[in-house]
N, C-alpha and C positions, 0 to 999 in steps of 0.2 A: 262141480262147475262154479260155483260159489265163491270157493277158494279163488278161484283162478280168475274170473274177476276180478276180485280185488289185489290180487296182483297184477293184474294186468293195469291196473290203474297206476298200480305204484312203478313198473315198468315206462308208462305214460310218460311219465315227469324226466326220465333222464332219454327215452325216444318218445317224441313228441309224433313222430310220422308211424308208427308200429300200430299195425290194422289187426283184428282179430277174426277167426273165421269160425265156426261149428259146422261142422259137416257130421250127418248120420244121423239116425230115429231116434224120434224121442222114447225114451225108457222106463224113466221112473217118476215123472215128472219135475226132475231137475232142471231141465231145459226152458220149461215153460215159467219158473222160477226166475231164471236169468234173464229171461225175454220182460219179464215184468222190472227186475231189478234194470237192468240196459236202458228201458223207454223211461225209467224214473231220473236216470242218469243223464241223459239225453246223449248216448254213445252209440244212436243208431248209425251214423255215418262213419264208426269206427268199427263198430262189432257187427258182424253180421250170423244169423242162423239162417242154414241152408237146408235142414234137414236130409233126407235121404236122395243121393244122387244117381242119375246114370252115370255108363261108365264116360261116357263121352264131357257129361259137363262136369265131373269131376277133374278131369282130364283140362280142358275148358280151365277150369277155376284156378287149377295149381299153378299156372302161369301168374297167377298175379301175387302169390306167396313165396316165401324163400322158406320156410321152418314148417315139418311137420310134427307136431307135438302131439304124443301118444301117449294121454294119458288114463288108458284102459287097467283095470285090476284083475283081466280075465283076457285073456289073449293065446286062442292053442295053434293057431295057423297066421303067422299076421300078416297076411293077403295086404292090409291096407299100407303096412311098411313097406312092404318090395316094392307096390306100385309107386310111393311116394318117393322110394330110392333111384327106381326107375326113369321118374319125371323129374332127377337132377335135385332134387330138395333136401335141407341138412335135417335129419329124425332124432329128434330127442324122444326119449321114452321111457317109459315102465320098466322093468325086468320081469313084466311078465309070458308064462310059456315056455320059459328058460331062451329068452331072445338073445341072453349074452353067449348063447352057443350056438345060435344061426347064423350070428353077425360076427362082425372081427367090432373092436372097437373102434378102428379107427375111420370106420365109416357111419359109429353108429354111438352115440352118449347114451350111456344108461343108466339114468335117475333112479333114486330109491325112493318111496313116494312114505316122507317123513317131512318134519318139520326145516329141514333143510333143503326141500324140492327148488322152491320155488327161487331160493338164495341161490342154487345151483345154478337154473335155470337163467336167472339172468347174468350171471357168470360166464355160461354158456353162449349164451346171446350175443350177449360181449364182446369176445373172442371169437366168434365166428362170422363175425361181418366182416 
C-alpha cells in the first residue's frame, strides 16, 4: 500500500482531480501505516479508507469512482472483480487466480506486479479516460 501511495502522489501531478479510495480489512497492518503516512500528507480529502463494506454501500461508493484497482497477490474467486465489472468500472489488476482465463482482456488489463506496475498503470489510466 505504501508503494501505491506514492505513486498515487506522482499520478497527482499530471491528474490533479484523481481521488483514492481503500476499501476492505485491515490485514497486516499496512493500512493503518498509510492512514498514518495520508494524515502526515495531509491527503485526507483525497484518499480515503473505508475499510470493510456492505454490499449495499459498496455499491453506494462505486458510483463515485471510474477504476477499480486490484491489487491483490492472492485471489482464487474474484467475487470483487465481477461485482466491480458489474457496476460498469474499468478493473485493472493482478494476474492473480489465473484471472487472465476468466476474463477476455479486452475487458480486463492485467498488470504484473514488477517494477513496471505502476508505469503501466498510469499508462493505463491515460488511455482509458
Amino acid at each position: 500500500l505504501g508503494d501505491l501511495l506514492i505513486e498515487y502522489l506522482k499520478l497527482k501531478k499530471d491528474f490533479p482531480e484523481i481521488n483514492l479510495a481503500f476499501v476492505g480489512p485491515e490485514k497486516d497492518g499496512a493500512q493503518k501505516k498509510c492512514i498514518k503516512l495520508v494524515n502526515e500528507l495531509d491527503l485526507n480529502k483525497n484518499i480515503k479508507f473505508f475499510g470493510k463494506l456492505t454490499k449495499k454501500e459498496w455499491i453506494d461508493l462505486s458510483f463515485d469512482y471510474d477504476i477499480f484497482l486490484n491489487t491483490t497477490k492472492i485471489d482464487n474467486t474474484p467475487v470483487s472483480i465481477m461485482e466491480a465489472m458489474a457496476l460498469g468500472m474499468i478493473v485493472v489488476s493482478t494476474n492473480v487466480g489465473g484471472l487472465s482465463l476468466f476474463f477476455i482482456k479486452f475487458f480486463i488489463k492485467i498488470l504484473k506486479i514488477n517494477k513496471l506496475f505502476f508505469s503501466e498503470l498510469k499508462s493505463y489510466i491515460i488511455h482509458a479516460r
